[in-house]
C-alpha positions in Angstrom: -6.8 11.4 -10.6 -6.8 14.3 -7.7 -3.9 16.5 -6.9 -2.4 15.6 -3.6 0.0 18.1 -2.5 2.9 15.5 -2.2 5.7 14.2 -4.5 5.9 10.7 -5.0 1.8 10.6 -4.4 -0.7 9.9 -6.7 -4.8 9.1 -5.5 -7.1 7.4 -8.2 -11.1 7.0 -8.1 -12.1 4.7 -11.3 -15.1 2.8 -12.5 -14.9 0.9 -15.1 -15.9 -2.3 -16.8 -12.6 -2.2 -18.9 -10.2 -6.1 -18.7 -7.1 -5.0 -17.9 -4.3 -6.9 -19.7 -1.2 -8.1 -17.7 1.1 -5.1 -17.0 3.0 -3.5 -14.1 3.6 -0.1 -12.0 6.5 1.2 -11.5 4.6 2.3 -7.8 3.5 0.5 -5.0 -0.2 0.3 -5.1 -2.7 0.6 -2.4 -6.5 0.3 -3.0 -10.1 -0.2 -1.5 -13.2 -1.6 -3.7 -16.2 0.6 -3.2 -18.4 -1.4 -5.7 -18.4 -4.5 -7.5 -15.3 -6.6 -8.0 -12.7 -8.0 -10.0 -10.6 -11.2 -10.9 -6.5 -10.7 -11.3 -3.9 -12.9 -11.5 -0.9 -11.4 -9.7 3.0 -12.3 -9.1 1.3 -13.6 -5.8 -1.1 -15.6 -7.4 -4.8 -15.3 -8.8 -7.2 -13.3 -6.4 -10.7 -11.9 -6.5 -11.8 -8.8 -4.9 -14.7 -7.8 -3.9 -16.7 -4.0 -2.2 -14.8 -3.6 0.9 -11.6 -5.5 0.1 -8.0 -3.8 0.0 -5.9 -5.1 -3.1 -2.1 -4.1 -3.4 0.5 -4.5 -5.7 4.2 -4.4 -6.0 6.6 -2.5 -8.4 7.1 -4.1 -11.0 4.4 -7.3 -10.4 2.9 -8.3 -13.7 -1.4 -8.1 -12.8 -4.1 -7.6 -14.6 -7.8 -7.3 -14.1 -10.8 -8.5 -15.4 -14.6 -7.5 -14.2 -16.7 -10.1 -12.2 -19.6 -11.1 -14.7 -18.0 -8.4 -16.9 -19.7 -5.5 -14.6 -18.2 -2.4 -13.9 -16.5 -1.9 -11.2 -15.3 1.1 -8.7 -12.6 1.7 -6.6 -10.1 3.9 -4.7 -5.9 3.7 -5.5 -3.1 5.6 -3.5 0.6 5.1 -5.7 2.9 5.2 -3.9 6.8 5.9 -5.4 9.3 3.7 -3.7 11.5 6.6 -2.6 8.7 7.9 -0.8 7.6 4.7 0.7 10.7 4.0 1.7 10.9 7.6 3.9 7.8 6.4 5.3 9.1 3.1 6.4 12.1 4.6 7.5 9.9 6.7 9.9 7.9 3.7 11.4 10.6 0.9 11.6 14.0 2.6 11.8 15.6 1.4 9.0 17.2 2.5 5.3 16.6 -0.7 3.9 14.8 -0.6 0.5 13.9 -4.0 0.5 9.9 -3.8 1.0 6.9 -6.1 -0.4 3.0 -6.4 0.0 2.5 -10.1 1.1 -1.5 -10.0 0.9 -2.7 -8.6 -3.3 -6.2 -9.0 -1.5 -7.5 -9.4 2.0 -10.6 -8.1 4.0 -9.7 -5.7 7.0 -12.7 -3.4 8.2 -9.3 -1.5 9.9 -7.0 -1.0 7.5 -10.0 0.1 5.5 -11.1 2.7 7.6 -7.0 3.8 7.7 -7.0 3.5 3.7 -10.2 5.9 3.0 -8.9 8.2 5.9 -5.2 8.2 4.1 -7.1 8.8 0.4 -9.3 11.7 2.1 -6.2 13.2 3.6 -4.5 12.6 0.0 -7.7 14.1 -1.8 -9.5 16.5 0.4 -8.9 20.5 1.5 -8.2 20.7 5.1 -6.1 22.9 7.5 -2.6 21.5 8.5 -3.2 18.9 5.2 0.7 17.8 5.4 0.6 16.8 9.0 -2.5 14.8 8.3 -1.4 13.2 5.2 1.7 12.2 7.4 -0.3 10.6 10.2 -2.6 8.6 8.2 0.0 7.3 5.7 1.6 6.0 8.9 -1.6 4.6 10.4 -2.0 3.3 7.2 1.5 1.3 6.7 2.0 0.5 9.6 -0.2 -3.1 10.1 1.1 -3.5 6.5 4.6 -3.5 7.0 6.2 -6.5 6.0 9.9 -6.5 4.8 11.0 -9.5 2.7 14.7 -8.8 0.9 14.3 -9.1 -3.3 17.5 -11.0 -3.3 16.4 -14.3 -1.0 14.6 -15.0 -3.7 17.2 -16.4 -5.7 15.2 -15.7 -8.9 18.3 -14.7 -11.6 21.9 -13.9 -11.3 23.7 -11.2 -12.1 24.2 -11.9 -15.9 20.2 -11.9 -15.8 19.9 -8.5 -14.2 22.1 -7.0 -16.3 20.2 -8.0 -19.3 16.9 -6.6 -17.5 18.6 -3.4 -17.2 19.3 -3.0 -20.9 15.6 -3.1 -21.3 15.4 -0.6 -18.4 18.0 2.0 -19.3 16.8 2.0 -23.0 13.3 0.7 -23.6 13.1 2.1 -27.1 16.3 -0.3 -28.3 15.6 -2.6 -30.4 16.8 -5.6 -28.5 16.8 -9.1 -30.0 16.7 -12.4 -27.9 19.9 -12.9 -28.4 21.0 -9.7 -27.1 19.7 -10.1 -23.8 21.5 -13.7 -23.6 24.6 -13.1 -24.8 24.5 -10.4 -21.8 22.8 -12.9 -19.4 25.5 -15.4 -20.3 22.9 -17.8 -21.3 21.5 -19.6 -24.4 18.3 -17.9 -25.5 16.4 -20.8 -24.6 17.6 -20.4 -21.1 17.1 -16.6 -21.3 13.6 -17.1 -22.2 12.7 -19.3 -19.3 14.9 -17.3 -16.8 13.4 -13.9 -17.7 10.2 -15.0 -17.4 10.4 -16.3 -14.0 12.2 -13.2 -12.9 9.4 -10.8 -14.2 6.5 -12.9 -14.8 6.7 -11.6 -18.3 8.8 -12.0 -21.8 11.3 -10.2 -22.9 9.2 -8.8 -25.3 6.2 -8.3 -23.2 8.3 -6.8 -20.4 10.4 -4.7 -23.2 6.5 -3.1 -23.9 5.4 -2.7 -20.4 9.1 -0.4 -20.0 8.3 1.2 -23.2 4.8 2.3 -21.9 6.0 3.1 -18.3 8.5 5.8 -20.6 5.5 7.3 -22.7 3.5 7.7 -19.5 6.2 9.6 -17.5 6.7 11.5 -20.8 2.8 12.9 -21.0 3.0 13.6 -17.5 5.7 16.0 -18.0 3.8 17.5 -21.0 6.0 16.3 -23.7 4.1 16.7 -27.3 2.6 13.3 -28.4 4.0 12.5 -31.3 7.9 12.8 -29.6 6.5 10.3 -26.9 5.5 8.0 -29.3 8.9 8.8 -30.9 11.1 8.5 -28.2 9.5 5.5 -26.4 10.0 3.3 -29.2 6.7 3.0 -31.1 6.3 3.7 -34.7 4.4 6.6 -34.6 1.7 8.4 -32.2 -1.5 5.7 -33.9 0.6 3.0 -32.2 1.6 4.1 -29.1 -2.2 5.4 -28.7 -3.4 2.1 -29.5 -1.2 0.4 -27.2 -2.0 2.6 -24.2 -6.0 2.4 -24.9 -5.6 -1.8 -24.7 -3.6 -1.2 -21.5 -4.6 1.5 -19.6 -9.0 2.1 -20.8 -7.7 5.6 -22.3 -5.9 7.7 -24.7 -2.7 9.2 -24.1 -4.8 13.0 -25.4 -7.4 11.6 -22.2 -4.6 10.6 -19.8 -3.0 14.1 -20.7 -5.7 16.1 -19.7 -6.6 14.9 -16.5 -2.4 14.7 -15.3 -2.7 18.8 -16.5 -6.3 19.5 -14.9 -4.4 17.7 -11.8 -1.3 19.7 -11.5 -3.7 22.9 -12.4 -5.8 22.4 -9.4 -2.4 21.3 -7.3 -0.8 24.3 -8.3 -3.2 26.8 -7.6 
């Protein structure tokens, strides 16, 4: 993780041979493959990646991530938070409308390439006027990529549906049962079940942990103490939650810590 000088902005180098299970950003995602590749099944369907390729992903889209021939792999990542995407979009196309998605979770453009590793090198790298830079090549960068398509012409869930999403949202650390989310839904759980799934590509459950890890990560970022992470995003104690974000993420919330804090160090000084 490298300190980039701008809210809303995070830039990631990994390698790793670590299988990623299904889980989701809250960010939108960005990323070039240096090295090896990788096979996911995303909410746009299963891709493979390869050295070269650009792979994105949505907020909220359940991916994971699994090694080709169980090698390691390396590559680049700009996150993106929607508020700031949004500003950037807003810039290049005029408009205040929030409603943005990534069609392509994997394609091959030598272009947007070269635009992607000059955006993370702007993101990344010490150079004079770095804000005007980062500006123009997050632009350069977005906009071939820009490609509105409104959430709600979807269809996937009424409003019932939503709401019960949003009790898993606003409190991931309830413990909800099945039949609280239909009784808010307005549906049987059965119907719930099915409905939920297709909204999110997860389960309530599953989606009920990926919220409750989302919380402990913004929680170690801010430099809250372990053990009230694991208290206040649900799990029942610091063992679990470390567990939990080892399976998920390749590291411990101690490791995750201390590069966020040699980040914000280096940002800060």
């Amino acid at each position: 993780m490298f300190p980039t000088g701008r809210h809303g902005l995070q830039a990631v180098a990994a390698a790793s041979d670590h299988v990623f299970p299904r889980h989701t950003h809250d960010e939108y995602g960005i990323g070039l493959f240096i090295s090896g590749g990788q096979m996911s099944a995303s909410g746009r369907g299963q891709i493979t990646a390869g050295a070269g390729d650009i792979i994105t992903v949505n907020p909220g889209e359940v991916h994971d991530g699994v090694p080709m021939r169980h090698e390691s792999r390396s590559w680049l990542m700009l996150y993106l938070d929607p508020a700031l995407l949004a500003d950037i979009r807003s810039d290049l196309e005029d408009t205040t409308s929030a409603d943005f998605e990534f069609e392509r979770p994997a394609f091959s453009d030598p272009r947007i390439a070269l635009s992607f590793r000059s955006a993370f090198a702007a993101a990344t790298g010490e150079c004079d006027h770095k804000g005007l830079a980062l500006d123009q090549t997050l632009a350069a960068l977005f906009v071939p990529l820009s490609s509105m398509k409104s959430l709600t012409e979807k269809g996937l869930a009424g409003r019932g549906l939503l709401r019960a999403r949003a009790m898993i949202d606003d409190d991931p650390a309830r413990n909800l049962s099945l039949q609280d989310l239909a009784t808010e839904a307005g549906l049987s759980r059965f119907q719930t079940l099915r409905a939920f799934q297709a909204l999110t590509g997860l389960t309530p459950h599953a989606y009920l942990m990926q919220r409750r890890m989302s919380l402990a990560r913004r929680r170690i970022s801010q430099g809250m103490d372990l053990a009230d992470v694991a208290a206040e995003a649900g799990y029942a104690d610091q063992s679990h939650m470390t567990r939990e974000f080892r399976r998920r993420y390749g590291l411990t919330p101690a490791a995750y810590r201390q590069a966020v804090t040699a980040c914000n160090s280096i940002q800060d000084a």
